[in-house]
N, CA, C, O and CB atoms as a CASP TS submission, in Angstrom:
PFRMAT TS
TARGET T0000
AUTHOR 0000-0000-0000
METHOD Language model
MODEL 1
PARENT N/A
ATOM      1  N   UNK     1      95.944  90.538 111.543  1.00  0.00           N
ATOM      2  CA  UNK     1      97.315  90.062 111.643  1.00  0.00           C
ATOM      3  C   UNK     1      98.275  91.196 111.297  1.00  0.00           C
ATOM      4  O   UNK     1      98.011  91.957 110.367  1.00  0.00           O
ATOM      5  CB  UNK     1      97.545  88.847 110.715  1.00  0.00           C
ATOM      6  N   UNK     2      99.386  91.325 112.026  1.00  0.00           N
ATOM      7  CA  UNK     2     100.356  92.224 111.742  1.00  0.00           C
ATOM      8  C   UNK     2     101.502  91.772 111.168  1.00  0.00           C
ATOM      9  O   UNK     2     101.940  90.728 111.651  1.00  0.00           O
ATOM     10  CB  UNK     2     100.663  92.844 112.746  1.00  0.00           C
ATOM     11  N   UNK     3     102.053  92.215 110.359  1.00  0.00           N
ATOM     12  CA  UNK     3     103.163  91.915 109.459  1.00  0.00           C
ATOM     13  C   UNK     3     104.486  92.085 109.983  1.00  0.00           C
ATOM     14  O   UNK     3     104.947  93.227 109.989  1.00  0.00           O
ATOM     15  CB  UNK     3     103.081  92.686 108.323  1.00  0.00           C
ATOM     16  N   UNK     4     105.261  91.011 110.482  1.00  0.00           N
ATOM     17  CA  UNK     4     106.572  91.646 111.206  1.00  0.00           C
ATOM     18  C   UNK     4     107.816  90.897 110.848  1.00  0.00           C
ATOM     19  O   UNK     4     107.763  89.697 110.576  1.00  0.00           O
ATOM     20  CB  UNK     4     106.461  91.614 112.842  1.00  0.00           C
ATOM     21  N   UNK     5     108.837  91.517 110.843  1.00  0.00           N
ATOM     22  CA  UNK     5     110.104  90.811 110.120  1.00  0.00           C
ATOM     23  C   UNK     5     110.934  91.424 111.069  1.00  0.00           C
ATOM     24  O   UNK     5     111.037  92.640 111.235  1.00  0.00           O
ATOM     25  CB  UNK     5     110.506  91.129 108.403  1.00  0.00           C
ATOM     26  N   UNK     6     111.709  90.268 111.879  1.00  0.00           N
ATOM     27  CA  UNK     6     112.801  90.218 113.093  1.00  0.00           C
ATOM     28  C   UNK     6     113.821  91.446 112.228  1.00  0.00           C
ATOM     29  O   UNK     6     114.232  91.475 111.068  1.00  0.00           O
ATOM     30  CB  UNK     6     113.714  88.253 113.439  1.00  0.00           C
ATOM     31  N   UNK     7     113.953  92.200 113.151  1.00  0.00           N
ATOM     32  CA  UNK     7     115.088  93.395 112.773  1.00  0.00           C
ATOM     33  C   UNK     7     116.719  92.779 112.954  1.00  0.00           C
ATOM     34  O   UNK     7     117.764  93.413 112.807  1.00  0.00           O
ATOM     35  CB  UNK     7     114.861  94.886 114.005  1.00  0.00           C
ATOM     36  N   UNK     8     116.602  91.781 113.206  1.00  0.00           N
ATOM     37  CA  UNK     8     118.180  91.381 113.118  1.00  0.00           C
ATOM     38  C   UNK     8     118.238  89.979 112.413  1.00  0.00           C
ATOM     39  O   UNK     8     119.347  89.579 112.767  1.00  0.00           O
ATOM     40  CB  UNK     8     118.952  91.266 114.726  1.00  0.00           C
ATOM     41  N   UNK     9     117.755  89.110 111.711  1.00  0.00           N
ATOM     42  CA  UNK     9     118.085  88.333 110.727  1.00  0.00           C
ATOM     43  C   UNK     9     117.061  88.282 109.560  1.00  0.00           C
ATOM     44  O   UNK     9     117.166  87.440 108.668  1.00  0.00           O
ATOM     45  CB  UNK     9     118.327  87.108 111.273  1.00  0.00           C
ATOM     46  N   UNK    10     116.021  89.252 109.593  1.00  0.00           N
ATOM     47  CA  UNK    10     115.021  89.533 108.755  1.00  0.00           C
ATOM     48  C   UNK    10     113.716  88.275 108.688  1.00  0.00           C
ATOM     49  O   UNK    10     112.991  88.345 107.696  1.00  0.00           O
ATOM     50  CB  UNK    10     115.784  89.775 107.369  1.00  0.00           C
ATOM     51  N   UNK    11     113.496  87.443 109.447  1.00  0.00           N
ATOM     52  CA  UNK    11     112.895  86.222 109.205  1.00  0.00           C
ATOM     53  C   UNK    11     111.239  86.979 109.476  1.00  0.00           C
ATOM     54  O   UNK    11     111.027  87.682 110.464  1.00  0.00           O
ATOM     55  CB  UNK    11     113.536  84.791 110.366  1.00  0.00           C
ATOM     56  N   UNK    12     110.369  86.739 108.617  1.00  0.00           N
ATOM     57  CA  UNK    12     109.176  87.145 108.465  1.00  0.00           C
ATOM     58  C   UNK    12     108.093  86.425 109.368  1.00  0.00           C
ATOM     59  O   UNK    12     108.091  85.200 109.488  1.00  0.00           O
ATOM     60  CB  UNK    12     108.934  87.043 107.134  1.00  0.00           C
ATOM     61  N   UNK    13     107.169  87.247 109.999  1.00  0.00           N
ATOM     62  CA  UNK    13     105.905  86.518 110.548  1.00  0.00           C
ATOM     63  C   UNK    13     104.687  87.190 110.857  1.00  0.00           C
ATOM     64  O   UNK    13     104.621  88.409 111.014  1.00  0.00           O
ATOM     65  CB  UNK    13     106.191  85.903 111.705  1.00  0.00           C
ATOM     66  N   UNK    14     103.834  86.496 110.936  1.00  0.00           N
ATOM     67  CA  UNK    14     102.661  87.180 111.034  1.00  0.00           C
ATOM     68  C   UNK    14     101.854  87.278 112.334  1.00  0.00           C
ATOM     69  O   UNK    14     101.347  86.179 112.557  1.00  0.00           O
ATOM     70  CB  UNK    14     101.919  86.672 110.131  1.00  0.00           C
ATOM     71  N   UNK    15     101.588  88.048 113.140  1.00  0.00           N
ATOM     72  CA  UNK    15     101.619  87.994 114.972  1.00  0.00           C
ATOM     73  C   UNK    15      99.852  88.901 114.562  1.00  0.00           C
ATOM     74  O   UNK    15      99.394  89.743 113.789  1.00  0.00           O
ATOM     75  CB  UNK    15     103.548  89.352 116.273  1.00  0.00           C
ATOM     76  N   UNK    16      99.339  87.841 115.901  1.00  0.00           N
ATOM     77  CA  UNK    16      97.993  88.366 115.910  1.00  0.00           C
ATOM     78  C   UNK    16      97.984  89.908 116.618  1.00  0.00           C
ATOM     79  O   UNK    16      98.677  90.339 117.540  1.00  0.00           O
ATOM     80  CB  UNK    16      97.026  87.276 116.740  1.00  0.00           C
ATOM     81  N   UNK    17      96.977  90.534 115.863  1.00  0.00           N
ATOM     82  CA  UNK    17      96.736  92.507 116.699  1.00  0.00           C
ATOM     83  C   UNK    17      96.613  92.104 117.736  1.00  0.00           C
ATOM     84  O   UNK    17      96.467  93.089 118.459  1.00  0.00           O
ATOM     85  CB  UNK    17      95.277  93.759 116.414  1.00  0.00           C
ATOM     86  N   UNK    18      96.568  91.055 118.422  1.00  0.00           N
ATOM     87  CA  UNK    18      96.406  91.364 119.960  1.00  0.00           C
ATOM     88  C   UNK    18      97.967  91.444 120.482  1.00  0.00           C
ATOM     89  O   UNK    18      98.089  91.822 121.647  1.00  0.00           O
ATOM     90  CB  UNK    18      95.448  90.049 120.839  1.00  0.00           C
ATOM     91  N   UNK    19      98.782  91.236 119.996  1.00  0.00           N
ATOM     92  CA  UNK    19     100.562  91.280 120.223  1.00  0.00           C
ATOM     93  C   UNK    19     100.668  92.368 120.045  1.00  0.00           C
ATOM     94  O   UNK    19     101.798  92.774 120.319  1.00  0.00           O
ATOM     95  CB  UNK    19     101.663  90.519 119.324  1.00  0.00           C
ATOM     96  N   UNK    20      99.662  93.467 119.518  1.00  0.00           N
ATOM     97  CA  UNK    20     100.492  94.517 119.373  1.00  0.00           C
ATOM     98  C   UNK    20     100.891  95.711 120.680  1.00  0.00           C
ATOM     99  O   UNK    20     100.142  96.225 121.511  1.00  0.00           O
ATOM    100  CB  UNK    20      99.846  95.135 118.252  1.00  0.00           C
ATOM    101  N   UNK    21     102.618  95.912 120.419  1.00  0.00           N
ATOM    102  CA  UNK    21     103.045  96.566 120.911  1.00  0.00           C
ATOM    103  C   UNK    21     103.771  95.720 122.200  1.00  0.00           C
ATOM    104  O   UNK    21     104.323  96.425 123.045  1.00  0.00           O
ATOM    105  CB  UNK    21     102.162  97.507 120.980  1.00  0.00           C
ATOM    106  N   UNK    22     103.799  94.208 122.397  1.00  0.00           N
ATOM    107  CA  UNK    22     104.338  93.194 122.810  1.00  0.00           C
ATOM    108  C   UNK    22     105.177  93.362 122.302  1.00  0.00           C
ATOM    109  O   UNK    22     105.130  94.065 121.292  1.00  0.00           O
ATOM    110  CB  UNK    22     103.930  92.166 122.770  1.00  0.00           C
ATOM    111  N   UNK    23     107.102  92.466 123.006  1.00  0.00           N
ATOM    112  CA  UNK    23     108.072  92.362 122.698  1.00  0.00           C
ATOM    113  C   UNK    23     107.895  90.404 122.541  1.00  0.00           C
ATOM    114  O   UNK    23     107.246  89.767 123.370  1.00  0.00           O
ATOM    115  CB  UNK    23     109.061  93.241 123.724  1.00  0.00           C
ATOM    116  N   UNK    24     108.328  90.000 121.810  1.00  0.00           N
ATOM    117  CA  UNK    24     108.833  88.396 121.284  1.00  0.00           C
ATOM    118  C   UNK    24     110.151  88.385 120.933  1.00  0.00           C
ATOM    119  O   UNK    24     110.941  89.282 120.639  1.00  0.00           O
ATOM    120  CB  UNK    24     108.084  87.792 119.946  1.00  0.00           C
ATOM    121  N   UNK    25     110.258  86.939 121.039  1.00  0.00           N
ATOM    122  CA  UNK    25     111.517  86.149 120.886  1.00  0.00           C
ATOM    123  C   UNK    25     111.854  85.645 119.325  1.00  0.00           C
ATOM    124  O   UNK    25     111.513  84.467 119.428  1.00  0.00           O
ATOM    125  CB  UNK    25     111.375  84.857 121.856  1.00  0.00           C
ATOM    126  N   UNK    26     112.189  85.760 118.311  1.00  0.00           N
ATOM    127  CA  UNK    26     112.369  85.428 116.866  1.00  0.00           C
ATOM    128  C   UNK    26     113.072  84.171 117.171  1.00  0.00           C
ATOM    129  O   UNK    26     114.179  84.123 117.709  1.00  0.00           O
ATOM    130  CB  UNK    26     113.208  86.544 115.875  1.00  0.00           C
ATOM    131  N   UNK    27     112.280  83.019 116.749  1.00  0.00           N
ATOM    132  CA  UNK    27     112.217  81.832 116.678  1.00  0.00           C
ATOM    133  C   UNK    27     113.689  80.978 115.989  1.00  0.00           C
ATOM    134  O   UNK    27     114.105  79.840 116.207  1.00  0.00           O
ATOM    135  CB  UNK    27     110.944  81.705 115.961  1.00  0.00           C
ATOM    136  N   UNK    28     114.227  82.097 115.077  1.00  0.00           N
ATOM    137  CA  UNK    28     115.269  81.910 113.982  1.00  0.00           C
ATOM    138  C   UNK    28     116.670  82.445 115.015  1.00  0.00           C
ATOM    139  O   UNK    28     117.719  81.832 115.213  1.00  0.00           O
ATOM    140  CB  UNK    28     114.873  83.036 112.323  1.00  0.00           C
ATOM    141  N   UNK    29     116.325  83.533 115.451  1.00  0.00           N
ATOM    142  CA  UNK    29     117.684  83.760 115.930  1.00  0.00           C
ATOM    143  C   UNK    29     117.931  84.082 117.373  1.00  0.00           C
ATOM    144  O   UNK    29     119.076  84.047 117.822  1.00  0.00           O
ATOM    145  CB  UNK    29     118.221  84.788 115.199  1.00  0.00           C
ATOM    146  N   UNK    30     117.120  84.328 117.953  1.00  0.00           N
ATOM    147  CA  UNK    30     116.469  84.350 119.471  1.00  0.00           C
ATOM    148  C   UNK    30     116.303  86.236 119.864  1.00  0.00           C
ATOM    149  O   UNK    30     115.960  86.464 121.024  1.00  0.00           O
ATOM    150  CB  UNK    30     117.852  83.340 120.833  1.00  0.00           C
ATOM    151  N   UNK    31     116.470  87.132 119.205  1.00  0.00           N
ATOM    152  CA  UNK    31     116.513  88.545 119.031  1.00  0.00           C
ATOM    153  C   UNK    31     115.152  88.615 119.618  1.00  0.00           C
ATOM    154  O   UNK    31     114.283  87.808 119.286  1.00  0.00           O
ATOM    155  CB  UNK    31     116.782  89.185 117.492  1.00  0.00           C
ATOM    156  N   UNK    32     114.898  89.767 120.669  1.00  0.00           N
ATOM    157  CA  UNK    32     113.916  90.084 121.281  1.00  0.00           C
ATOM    158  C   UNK    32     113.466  91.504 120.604  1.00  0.00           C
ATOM    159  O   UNK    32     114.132  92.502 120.880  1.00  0.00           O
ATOM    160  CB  UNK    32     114.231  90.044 122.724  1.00  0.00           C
ATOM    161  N   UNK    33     112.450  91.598 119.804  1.00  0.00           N
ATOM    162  CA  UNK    33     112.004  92.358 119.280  1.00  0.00           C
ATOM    163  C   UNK    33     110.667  93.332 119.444  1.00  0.00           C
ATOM    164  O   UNK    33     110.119  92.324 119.889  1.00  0.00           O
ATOM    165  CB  UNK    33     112.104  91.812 118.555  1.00  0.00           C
ATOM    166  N   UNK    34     109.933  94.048 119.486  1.00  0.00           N
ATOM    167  CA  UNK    34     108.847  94.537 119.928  1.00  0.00           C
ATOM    168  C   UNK    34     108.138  94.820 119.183  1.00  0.00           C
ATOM    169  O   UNK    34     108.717  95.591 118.419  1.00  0.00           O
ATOM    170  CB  UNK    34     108.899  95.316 120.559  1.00  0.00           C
ATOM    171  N   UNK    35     106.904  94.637 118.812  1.00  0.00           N
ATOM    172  CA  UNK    35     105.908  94.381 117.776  1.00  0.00           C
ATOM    173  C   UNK    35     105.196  95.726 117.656  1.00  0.00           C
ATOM    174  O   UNK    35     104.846  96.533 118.517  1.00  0.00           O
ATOM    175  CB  UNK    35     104.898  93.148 118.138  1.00  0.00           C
ATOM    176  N   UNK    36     105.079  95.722 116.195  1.00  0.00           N
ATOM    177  CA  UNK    36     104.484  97.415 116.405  1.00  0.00           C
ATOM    178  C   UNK    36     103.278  97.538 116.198  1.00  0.00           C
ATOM    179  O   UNK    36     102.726  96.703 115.482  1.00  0.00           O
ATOM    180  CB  UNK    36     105.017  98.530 115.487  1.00  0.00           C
ATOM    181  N   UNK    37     102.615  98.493 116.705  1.00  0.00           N
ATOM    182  CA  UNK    37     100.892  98.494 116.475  1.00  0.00           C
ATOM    183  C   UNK    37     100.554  98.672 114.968  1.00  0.00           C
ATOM    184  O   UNK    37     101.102  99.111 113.958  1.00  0.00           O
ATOM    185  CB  UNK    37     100.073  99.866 117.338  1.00  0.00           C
ATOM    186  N   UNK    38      99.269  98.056 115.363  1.00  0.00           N
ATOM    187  CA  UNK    38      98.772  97.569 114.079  1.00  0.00           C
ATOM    188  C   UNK    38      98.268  98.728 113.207  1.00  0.00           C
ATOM    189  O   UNK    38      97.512  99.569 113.694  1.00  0.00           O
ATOM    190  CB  UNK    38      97.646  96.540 114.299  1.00  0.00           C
ATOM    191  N   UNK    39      98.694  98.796 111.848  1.00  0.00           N
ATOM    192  CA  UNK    39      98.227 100.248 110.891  1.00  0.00           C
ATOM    193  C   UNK    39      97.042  99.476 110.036  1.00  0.00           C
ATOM    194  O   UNK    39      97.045  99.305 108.817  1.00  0.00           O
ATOM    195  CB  UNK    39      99.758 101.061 109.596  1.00  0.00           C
ATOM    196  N   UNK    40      96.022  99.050 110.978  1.00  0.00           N
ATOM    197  CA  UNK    40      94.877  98.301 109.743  1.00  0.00           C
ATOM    198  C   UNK    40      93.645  99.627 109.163  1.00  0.00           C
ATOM    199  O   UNK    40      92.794 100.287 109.759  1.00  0.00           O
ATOM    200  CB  UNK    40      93.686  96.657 110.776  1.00  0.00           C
ATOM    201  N   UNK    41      94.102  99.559 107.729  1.00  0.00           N
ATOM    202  CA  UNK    41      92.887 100.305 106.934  1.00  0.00           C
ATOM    203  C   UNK    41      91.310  99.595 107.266  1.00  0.00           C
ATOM    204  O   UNK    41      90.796  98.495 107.470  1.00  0.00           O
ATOM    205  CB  UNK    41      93.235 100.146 105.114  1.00  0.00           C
ATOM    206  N   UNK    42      91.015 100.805 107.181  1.00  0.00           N
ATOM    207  CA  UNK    42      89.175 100.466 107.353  1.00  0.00           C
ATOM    208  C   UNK    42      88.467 100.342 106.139  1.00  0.00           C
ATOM    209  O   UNK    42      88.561 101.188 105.249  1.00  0.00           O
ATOM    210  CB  UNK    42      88.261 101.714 108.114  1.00  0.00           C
ATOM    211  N   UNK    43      87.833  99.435 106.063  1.00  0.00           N
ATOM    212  CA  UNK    43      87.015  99.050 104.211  1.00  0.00           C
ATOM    213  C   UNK    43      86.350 100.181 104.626  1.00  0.00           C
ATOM    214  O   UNK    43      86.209 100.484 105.811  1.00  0.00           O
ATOM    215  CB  UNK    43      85.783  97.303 103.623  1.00  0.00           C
ATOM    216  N   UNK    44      85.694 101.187 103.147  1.00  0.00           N
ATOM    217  CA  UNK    44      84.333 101.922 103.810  1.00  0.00           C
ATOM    218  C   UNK    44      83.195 101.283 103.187  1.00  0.00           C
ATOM    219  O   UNK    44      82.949 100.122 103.515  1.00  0.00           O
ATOM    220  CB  UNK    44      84.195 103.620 103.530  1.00  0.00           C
ATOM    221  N   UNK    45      82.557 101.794 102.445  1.00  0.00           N
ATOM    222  CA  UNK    45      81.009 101.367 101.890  1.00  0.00           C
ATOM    223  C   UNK    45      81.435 100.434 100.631  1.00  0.00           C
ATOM    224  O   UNK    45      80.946  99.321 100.437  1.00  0.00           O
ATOM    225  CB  UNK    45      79.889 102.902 101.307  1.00  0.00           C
ATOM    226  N   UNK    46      82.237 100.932  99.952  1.00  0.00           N
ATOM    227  CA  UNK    46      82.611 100.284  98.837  1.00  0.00           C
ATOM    228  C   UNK    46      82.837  99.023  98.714  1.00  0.00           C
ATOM    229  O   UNK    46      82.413  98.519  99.754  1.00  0.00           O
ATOM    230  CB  UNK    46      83.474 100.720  98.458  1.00  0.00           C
ATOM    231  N   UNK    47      83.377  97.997  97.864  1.00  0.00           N
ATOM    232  CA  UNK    47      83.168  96.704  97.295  1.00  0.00           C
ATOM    233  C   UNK    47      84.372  96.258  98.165  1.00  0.00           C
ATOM    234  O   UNK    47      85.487  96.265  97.643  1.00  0.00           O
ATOM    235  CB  UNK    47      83.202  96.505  95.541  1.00  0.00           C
ATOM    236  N   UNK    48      84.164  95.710  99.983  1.00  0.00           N
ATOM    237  CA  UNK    48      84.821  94.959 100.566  1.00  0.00           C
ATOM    238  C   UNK    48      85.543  93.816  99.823  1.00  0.00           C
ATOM    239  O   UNK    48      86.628  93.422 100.251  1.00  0.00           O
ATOM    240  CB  UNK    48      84.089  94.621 101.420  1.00  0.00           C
ATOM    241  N   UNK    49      85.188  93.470  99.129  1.00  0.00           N
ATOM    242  CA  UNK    49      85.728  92.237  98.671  1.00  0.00           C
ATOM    243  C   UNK    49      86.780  92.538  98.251  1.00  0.00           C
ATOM    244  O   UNK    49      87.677  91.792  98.642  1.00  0.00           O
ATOM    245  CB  UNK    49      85.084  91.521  97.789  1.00  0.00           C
ATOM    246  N   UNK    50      87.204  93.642  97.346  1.00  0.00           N
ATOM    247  CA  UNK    50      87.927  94.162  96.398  1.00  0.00           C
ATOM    248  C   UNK    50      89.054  94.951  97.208  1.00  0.00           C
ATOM    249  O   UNK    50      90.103  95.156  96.597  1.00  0.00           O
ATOM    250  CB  UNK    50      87.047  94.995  95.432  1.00  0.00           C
ATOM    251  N   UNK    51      88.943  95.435  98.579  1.00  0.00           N
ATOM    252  CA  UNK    51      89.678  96.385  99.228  1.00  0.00           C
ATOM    253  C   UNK    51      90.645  95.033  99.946  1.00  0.00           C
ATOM    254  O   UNK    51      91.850  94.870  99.755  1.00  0.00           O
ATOM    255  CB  UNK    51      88.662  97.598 100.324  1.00  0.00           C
ATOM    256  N   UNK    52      89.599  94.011 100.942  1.00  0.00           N
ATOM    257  CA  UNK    52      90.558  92.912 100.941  1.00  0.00           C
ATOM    258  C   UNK    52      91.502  92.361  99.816  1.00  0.00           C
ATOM    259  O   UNK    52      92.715  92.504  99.967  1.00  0.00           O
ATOM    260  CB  UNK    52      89.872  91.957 101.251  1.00  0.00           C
ATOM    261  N   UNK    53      91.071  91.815  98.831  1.00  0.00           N
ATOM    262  CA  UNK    53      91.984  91.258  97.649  1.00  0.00           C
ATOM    263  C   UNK    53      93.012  92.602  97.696  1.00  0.00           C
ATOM    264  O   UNK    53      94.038  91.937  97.837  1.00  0.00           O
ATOM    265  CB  UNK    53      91.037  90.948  95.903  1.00  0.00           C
ATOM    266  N   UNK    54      93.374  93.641  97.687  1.00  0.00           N
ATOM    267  CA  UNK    54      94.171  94.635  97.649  1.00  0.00           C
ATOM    268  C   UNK    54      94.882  94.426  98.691  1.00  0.00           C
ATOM    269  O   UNK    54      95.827  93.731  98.317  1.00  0.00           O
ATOM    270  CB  UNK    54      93.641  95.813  97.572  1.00  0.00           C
ATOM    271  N   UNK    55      94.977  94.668  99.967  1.00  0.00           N
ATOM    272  CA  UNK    55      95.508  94.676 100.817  1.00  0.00           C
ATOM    273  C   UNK    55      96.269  92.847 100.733  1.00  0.00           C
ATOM    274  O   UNK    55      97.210  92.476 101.433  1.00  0.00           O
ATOM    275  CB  UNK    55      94.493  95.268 101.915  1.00  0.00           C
ATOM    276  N   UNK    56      95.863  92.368 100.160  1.00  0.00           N
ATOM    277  CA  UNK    56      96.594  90.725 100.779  1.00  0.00           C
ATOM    278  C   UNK    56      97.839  90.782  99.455  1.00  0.00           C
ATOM    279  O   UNK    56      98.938  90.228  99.432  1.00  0.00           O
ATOM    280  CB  UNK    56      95.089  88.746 100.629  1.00  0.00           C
ATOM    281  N   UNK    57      96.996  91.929  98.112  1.00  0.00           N
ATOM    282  CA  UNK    57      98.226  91.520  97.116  1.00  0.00           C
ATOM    283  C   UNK    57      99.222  92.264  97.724  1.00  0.00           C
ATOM    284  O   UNK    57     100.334  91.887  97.356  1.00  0.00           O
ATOM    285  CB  UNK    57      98.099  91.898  95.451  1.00  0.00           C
ATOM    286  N   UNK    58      99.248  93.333  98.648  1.00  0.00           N
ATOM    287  CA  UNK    58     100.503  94.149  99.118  1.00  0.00           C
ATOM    288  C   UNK    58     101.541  93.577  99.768  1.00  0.00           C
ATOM    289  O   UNK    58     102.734  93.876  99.823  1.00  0.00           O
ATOM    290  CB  UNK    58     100.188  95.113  99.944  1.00  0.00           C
ATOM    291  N   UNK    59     100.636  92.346 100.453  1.00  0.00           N
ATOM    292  CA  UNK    59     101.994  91.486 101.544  1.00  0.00           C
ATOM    293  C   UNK    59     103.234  90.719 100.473  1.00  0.00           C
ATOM    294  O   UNK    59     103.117  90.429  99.282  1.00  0.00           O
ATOM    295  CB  UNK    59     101.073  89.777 102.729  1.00  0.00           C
ATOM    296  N   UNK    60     104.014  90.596 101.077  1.00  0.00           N
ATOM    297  CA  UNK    60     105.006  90.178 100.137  1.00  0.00           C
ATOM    298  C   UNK    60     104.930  88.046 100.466  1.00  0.00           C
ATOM    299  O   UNK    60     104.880  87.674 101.638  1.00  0.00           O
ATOM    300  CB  UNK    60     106.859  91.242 100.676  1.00  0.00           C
ATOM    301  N   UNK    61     104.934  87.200  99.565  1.00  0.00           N
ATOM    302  CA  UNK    61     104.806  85.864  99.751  1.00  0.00           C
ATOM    303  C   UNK    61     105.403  85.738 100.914  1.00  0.00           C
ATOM    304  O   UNK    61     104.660  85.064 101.628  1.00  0.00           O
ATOM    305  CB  UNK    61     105.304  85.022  98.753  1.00  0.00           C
ATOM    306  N   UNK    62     106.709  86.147 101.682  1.00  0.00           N
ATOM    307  CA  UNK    62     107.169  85.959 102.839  1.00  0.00           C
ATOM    308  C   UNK    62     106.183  86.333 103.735  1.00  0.00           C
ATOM    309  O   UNK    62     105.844  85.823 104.803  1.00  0.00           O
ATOM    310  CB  UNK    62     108.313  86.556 103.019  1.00  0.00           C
ATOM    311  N   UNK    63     105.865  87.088 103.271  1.00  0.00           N
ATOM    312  CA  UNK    63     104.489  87.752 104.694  1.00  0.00           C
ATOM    313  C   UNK    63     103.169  86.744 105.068  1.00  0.00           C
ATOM    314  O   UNK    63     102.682  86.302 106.109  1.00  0.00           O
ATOM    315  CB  UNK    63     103.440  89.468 103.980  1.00  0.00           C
ATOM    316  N   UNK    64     102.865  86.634 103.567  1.00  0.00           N
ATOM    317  CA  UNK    64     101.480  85.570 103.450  1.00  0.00           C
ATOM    318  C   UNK    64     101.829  84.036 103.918  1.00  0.00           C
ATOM    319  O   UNK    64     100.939  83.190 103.997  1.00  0.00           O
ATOM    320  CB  UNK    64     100.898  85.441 101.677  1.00  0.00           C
ATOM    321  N   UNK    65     102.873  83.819 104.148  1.00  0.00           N
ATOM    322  CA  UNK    65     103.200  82.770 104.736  1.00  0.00           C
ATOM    323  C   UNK    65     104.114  82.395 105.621  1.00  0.00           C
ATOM    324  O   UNK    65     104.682  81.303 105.647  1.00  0.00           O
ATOM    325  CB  UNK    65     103.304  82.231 104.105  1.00  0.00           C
ATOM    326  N   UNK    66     104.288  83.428 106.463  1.00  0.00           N
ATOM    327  CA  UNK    66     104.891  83.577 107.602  1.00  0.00           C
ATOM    328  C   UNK    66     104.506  82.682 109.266  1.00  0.00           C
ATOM    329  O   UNK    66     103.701  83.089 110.104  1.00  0.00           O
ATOM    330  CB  UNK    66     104.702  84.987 107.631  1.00  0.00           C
ATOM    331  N   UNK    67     105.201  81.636 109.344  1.00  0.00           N
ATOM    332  CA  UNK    67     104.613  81.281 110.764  1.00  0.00           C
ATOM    333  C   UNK    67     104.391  81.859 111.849  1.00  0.00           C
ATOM    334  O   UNK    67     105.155  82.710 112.305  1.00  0.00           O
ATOM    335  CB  UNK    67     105.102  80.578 111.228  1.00  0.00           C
ATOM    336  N   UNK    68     102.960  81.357 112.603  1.00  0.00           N
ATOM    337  CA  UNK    68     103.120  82.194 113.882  1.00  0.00           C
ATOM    338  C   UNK    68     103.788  81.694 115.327  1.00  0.00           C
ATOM    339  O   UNK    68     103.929  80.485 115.510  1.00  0.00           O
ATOM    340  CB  UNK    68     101.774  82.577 114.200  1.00  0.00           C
ATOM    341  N   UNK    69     104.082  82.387 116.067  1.00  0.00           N
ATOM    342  CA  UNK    69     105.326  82.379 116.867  1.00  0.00           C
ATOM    343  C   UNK    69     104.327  82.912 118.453  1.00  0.00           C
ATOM    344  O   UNK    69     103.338  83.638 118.548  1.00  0.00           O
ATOM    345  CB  UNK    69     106.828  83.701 116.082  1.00  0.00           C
ATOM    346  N   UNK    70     105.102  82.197 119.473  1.00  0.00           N
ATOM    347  CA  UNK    70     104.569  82.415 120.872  1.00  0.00           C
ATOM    348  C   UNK    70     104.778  83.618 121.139  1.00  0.00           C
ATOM    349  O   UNK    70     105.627  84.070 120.371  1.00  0.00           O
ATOM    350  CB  UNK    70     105.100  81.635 121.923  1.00  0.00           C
ATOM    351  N   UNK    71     104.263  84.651 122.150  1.00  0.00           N
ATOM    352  CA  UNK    71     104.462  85.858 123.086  1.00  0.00           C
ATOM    353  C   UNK    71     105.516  85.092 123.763  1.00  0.00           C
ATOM    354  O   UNK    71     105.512  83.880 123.974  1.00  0.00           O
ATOM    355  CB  UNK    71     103.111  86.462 124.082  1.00  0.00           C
ATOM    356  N   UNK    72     106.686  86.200 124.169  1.00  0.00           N
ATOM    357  CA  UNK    72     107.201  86.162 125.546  1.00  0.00           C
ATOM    358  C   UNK    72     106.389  87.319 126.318  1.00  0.00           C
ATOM    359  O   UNK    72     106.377  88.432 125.792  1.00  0.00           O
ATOM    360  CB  UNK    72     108.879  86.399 125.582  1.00  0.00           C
ATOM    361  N   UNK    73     105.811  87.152 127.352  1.00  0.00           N
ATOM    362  CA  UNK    73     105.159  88.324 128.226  1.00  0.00           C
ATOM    363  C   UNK    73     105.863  87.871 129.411  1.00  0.00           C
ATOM    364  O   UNK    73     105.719  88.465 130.480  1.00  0.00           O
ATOM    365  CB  UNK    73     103.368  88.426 128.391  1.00  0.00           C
TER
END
């Protein structure tokens, strides 16, 4: 999931990596925005569990609970 917040009324959401680099419609204010590719870190050998729990504390509560929203294509 990619983390995205409409550049013109700030409303937060979470758009599947396959959107990435797709333009959408922000549900809140109708602003056509373009989704940016996805910057996902790679776990390496180390204690997956622990690299996830890290990465989810970084999202901000707006992020972690952000609705998801249709493609315009």
């Amino acid at each position: 999931m990619i983390p995205f917040t409409c550049r013109e009324c700030g409303k937060g959401y979470r758009i599947p990596d396959s959107h990435a680099g797709k333009r959408v419609r922000c549900k809140s204010c109708g602003t056509i925005n373009k989704i940016p590719v996805s910057k996902s870190k790679k776990v390496g050998s180390g204690d997956s569990v622990a690299a996830l729990n890290k990465l989810l504390a970084a999202l901000s509560d707006e992020e972690k609970n952000a609705p998801y929203f249709e493609v315009d294509e």
